[in-house]
C-alpha positions as a Markdown table, in Angstrom:
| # | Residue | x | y | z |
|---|---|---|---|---|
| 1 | Unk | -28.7 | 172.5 | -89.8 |
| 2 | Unk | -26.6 | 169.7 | -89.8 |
| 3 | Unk | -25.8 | 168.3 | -86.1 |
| 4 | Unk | -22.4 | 169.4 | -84.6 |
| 5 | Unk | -20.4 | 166.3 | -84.9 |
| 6 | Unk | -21.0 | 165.8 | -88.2 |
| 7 | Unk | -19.7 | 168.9 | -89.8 |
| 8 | Unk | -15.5 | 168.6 | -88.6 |
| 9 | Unk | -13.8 | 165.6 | -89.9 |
| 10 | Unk | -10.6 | 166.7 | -89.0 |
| 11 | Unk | -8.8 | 166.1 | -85.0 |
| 12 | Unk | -8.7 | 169.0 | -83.8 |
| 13 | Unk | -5.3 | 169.0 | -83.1 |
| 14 | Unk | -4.2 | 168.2 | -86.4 |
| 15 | Unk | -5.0 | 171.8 | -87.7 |
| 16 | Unk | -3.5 | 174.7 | -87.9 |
| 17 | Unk | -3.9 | 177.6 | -85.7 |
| 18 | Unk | -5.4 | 180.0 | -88.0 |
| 19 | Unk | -7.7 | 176.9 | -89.2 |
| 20 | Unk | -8.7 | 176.4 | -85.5 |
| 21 | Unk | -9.4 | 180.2 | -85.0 |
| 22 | Unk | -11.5 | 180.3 | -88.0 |
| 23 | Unk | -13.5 | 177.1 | -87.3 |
| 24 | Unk | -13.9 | 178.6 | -83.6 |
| 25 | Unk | -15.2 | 181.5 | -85.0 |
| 26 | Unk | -18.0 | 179.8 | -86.9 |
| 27 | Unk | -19.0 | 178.5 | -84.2 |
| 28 | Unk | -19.3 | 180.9 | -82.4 |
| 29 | Unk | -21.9 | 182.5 | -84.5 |
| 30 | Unk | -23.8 | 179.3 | -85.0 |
| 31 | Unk | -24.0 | 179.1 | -81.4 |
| 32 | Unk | -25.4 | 182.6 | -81.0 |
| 33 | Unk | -27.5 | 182.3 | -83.9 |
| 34 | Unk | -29.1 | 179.3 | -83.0 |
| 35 | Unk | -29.7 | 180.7 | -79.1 |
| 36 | Unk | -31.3 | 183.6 | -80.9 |
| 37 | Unk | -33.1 | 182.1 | -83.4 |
| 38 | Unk | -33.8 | 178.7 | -82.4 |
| 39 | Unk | -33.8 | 177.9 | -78.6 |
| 40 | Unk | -34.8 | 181.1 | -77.4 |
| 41 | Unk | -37.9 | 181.2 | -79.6 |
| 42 | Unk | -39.1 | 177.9 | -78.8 |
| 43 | Unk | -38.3 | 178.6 | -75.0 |
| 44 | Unk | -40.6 | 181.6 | -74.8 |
| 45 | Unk | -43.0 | 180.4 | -76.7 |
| 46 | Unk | -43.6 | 176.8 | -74.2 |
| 47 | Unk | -43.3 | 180.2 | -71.5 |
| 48 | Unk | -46.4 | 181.6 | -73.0 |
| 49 | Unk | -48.4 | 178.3 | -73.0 |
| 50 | Unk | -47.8 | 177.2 | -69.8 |
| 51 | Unk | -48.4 | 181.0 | -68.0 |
| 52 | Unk | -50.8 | 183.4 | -70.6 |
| 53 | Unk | -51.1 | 186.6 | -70.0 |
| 54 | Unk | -54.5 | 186.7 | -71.0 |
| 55 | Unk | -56.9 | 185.6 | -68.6 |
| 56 | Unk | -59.6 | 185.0 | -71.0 |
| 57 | Unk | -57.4 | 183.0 | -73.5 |
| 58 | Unk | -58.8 | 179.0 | -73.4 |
| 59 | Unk | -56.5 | 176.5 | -72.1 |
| 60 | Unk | -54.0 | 175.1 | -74.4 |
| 61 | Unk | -53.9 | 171.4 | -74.6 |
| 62 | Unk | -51.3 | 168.8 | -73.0 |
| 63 | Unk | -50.2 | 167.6 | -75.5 |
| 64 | Unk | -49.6 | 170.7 | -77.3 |
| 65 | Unk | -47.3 | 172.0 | -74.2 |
| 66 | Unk | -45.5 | 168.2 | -74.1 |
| 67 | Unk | -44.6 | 168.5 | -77.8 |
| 68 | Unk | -43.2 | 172.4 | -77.4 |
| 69 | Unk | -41.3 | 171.2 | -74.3 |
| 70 | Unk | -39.9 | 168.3 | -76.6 |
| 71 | Unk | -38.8 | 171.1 | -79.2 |
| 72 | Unk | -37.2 | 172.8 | -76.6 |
| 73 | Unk | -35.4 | 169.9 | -75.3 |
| 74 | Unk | -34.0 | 168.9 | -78.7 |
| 75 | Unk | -33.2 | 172.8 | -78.8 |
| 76 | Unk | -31.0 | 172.3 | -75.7 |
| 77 | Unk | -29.2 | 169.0 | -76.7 |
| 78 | Unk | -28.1 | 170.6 | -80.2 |
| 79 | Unk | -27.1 | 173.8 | -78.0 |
| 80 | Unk | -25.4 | 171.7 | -75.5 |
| 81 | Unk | -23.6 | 169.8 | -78.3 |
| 82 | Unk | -22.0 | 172.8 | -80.4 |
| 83 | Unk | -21.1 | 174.4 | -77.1 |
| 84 | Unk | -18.8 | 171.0 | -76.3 |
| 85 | Unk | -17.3 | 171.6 | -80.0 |
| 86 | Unk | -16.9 | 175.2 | -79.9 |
| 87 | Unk | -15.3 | 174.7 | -76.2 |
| 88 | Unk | -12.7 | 171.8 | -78.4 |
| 89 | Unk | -11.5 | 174.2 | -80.5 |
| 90 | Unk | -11.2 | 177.4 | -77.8 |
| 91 | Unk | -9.1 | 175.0 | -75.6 |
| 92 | Unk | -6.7 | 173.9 | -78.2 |
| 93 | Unk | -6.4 | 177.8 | -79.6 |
| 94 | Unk | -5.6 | 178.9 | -75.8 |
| 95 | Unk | -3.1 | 176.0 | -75.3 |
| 96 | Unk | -1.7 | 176.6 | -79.3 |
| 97 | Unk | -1.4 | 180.4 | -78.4 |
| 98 | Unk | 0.6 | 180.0 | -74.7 |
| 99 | Unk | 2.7 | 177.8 | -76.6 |
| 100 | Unk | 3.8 | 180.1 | -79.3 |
| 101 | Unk | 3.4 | 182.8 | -76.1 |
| 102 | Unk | 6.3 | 180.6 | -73.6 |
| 103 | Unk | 8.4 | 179.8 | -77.2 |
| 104 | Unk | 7.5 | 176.2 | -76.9 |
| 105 | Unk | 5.9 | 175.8 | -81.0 |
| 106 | Unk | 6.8 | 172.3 | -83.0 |
């Protein structure tokens, strides 16, 4: 997955509409794939290390929980980072839209 900032090359205000609603909408679904598939895993997963619900299970090492909290951490930067692009593009359709709403287009 490439890292948010890489993949539009364009200003966003230099699209159109309908290419800013489309873009907006992939997005979207990267973000809620990514939660679902990437940050939430890796989340519960440092959740089950650090409190096990088996009392007889041996203790899981440092270093293991450090690196797990690292992936986690990474996990929350990319999230953080697509939610600032997405939140680009949903800005400039709500300002594009009340524009065209109040008559005021180019």
């Amino acid at each position: 997955m490439s890292r948010p900032g890489e993949r539009t090359t364009h200003r966003v205000d230099r699209l159109t509409l309908r290419e800013k609603v489309v873009e907006g909408e992939r997005l979207a679904r990267e973000l809620m794939d990514h939660m679902s598939q990437g940050f939430t895993p890796k989340l519960g997963e440092l959740m089950r290390m650090v409190a096990p619900t088996d009392p007889d299970a041996p203790p899981v090492a440092d270093i293991t929980i450090r690196t797990q909290a690292m992936r986690v951490l990474d996990s929350e930067q990319f999230t953080n980072q697509l939610e600032e692009e997405a939140e680009k593009f949903f800005s400039a359709i709500a300002h594009e839209t009340e524009k065209i709403a109040l008559g005021e287009t180019k």
